[in-house]
N, C-alpha and C positions, 0 to 999 in steps of 0.2 A: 504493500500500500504506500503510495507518495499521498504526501500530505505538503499543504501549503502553512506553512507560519509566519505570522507577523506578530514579535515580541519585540517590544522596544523600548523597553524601561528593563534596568537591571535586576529590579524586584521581580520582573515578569522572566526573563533567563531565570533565577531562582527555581521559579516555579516550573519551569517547562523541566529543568533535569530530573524535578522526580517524575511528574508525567512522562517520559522517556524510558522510563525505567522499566515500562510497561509497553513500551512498543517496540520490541527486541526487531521484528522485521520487518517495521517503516524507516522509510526515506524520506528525509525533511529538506526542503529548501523553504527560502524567502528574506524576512529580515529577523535575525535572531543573533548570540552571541558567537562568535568563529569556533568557539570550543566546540560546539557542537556541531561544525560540520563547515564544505563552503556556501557560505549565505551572499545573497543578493546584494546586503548589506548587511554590514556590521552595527547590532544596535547602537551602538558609540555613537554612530554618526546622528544620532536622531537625542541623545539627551539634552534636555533643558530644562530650566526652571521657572516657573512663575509667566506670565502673559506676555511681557516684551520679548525676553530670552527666544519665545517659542518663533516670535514673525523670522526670522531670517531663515528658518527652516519650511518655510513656506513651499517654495517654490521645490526645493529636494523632493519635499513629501509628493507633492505633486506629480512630477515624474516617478516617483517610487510607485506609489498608486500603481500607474497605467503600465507600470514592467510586471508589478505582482498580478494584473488579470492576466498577462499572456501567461506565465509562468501557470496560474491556475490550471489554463486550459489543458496543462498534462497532469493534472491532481488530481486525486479519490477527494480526498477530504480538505478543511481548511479548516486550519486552529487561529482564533483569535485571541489576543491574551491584555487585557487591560486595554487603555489608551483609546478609547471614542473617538477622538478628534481624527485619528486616520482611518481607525479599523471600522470607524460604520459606514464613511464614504466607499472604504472598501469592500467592504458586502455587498454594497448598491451596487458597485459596478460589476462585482462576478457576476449578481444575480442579472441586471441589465445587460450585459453582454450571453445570457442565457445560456449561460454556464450550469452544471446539473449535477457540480461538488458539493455537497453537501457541508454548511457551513456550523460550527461548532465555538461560540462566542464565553470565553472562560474570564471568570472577575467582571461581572458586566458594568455596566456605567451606574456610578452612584448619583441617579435620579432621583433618591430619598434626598440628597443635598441639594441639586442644582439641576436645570433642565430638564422634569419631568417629561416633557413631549417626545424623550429620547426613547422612551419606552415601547411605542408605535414605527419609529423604525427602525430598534432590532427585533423587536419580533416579527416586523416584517420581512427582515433580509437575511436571518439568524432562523436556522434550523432547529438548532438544538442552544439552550440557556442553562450553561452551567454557573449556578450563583456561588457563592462564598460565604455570606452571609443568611439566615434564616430568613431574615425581616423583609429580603428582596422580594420573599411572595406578595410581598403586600403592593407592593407595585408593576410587578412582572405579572401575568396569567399562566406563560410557558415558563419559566423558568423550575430547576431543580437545584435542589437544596446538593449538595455535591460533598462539603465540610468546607472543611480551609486548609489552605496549604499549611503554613505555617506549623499545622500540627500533624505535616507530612514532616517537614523542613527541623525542625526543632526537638530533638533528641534527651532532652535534658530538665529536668523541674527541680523545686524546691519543695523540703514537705517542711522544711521549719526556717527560722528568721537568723539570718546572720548577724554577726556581729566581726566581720570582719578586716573592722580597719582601711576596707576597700572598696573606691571611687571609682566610675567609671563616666568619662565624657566621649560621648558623641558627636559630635557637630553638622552630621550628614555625611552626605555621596558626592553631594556636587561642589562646584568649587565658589560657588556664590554665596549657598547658605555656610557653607564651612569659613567662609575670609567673616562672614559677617559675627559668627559663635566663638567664634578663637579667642577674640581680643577679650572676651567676656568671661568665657571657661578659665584663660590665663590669670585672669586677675583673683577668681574664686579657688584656685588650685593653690594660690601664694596663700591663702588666708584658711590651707584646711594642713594638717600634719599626715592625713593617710597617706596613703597609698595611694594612687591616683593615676590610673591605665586610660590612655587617650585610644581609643579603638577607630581604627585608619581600617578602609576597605580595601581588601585586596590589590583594586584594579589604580588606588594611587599611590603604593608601592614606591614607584619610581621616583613619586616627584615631592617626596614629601616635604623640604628642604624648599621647593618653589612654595608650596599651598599653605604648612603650617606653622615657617619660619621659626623661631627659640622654641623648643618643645622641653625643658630641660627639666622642666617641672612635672613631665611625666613619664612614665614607662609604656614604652609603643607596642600594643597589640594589636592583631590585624582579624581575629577570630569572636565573631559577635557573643555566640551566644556562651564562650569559655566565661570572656569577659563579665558580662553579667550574672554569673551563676555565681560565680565566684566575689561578685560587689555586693556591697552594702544596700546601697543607693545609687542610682546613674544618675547625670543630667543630660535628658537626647535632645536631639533635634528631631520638629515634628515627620512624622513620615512611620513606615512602617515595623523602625526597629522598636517603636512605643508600644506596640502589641506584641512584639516580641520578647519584652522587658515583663509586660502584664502575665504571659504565660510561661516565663522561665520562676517568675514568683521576685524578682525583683522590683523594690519600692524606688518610684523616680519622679522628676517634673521634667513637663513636657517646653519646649523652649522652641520658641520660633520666629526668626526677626526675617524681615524681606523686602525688598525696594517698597517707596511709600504705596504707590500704583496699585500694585498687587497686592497690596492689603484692604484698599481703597473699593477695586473691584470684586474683592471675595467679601467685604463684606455687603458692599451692595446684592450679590448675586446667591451667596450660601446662604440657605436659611436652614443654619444650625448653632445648638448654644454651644458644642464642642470642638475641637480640632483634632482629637486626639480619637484613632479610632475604639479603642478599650471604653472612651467614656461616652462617645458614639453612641456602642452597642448596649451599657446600660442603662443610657436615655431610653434608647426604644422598649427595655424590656424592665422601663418605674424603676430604676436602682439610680443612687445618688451614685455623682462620680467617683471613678476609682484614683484619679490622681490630680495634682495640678496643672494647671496650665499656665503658661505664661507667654504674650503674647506682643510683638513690634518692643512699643516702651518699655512695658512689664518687666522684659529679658535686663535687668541691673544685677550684677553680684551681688547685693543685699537681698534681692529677692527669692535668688536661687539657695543664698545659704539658710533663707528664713525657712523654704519649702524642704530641706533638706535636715533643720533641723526639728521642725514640725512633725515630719510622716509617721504614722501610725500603722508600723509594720504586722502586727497582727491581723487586724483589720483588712489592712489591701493583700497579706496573702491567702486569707477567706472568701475575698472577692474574687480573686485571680483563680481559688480554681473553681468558685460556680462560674465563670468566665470561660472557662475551660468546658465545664459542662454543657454549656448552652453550644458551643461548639461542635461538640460530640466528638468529630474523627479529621483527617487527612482528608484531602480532596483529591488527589494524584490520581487513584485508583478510579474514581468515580467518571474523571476528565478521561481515561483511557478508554473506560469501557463505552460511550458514547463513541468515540471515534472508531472505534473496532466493528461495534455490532451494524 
């Protein structure tokens, strides 16, 4: 079976290796990370942040679009994997060029935040609705409840509360939210005596000396979720390592500063009280938040050390595993057997 993918977020590589793991004699082309294979493109070339970042990628995506329909036309199937903004123009067009792949859309658009209308055309040009979240029923009709990756992804829990003298800063993936967290994590790392593990993604390795300039105030680890198992408390930057922090059982504030613009239009546009997806998920289902947040201003080193010396480690790792439970399982499996049957 050839299958077509378009993954273009590095959370979204994530998630396609353990779905992979299950498709021992498919053939993948499209846009995804080169580990897996040679891709059309390198998702690399498609990362960016926040509303401005994203215009100069305009016109790439564009031509990417109309190479990924020719490429379909020799595919069984097509995996979608996050990112709306290209992958539902791209269903439109396989389906309008009357293509008869069968189209499999995984992590769909969070319509419960923004853009509900988005709802009507993927289920119009999306075969199959693999969700992530339970609550998407409420606004999906086809979708299926699938699990989450992350609890493919994530090997590792907490059954009791640490006490181990150990710090963990986040600052992101990208190199915008990371210049903007640095200067702020540095000044909060001088005013604490632990231990204090700055956790660098793999894929900037190379440059860390260009993006995090004096680091000296911490101990470089490249392994998310060692890190957290092993800390106290983290301070991340918002995005997906925040529910990863919730299900490893570490207590943390959630931190996230970003050009004025982008803050300006999410708040016009998101109508949600959280950012953070952990407290997200128990808005929808009446449970008070599991952690803080803090948000553009907010993000001061008085703030971060007040949320750090506040948390009520009991508590959020009670919540963290009904968090877990409501969850239930892995989603990998669920994603394969859709593309198979």
């Amino acid at each position: 079976m050839k299958i077509l993918v378009s993954s273009l977020e590095a959370s979204a590589n994530l998630h396609l290796t353990e779905v992979l793991k299950y498709l021992d004699n498919s053939e993948i082309c499209g846009i995804f990370d080169r580990r897996f294979g040679t891709a059309l493109y390198d998702s690399k070339e498609f990362s960016a942040m926040g509303f401005v970042e994203i215009l100069p990628l305009i016109f790439k995506a564009k031509r990417a679009l109309k190479q990924m329909v020719e490429l379909a036309k020799n595919c069984d199937k097509v995996l979608l994997i996050d990112s709306p903004a290209f992958n539902l123009p791209l269903a439109k067009a396989i389906k309008e060029a009357g293509l008869k792949c069968e189209i499999t859309y995984y992590i769909l658009p969070q319509v419960w935040a923004w853009k509900k209308k988005r709802v009507a055309k993927v289920e119009r040009y999306c075969d199959n609705l693999a969700s992530i979240l339970p609550f998407d029923e409420r606004y999906y009709t086809k979708s299926v409840y699938v699990g989450h990756p992350l609890l493919d992804e994530i090997k590792v829990q907490k059954t009791e509360l640490l006490n181990s003298e150990v710090i963990a800063f986040m600052p992101g993936s990208r190199r915008s939210e990371i210049s903007r967290l640095m200067p702020i994590y540095k000044e909060v790392a001088r005013s604490l005596k632990h231990k204090k593990l700055l956790v660098i993604p793999p894929n900037l390795k190379d440059d860390i000396d260009e993006i995090y300039g004096n680091i000296s105030e911490f101990e470089v680890v490249f392994d998310t979720h060692k890190a957290l198992l092993q800390s106290q408390f983290a301070f991340i930057c918002s995005g997906t390592a925040t529910l990863e922090a919730a299900l490893i059982g570490t207590p943390f504030v959630l931190c996230y500063k970003a050009k004025a613009i982008d803050i300006w239009l999410a708040r016009k546009l998101v109508k949600l009280k959280h950012a953070g997806l952990a407290n997200i998920i128990f808005d929808f289902i009446g449970k008070e938040p599991l952690h803080d947040e803090l948000i553009q201003e907010q993000v001061t080193p008085q703030n971060l050390l007040n949320s750090y010396k506040c948390y009520d480690g009991a508590k959020f790792l009670n919540a963290c595993n009904e968090l877990r439970g409501y969850l239930k399982c892995g989603s990998a499996k669920g994603v394969a057997d859709m593309l198979l049957r």
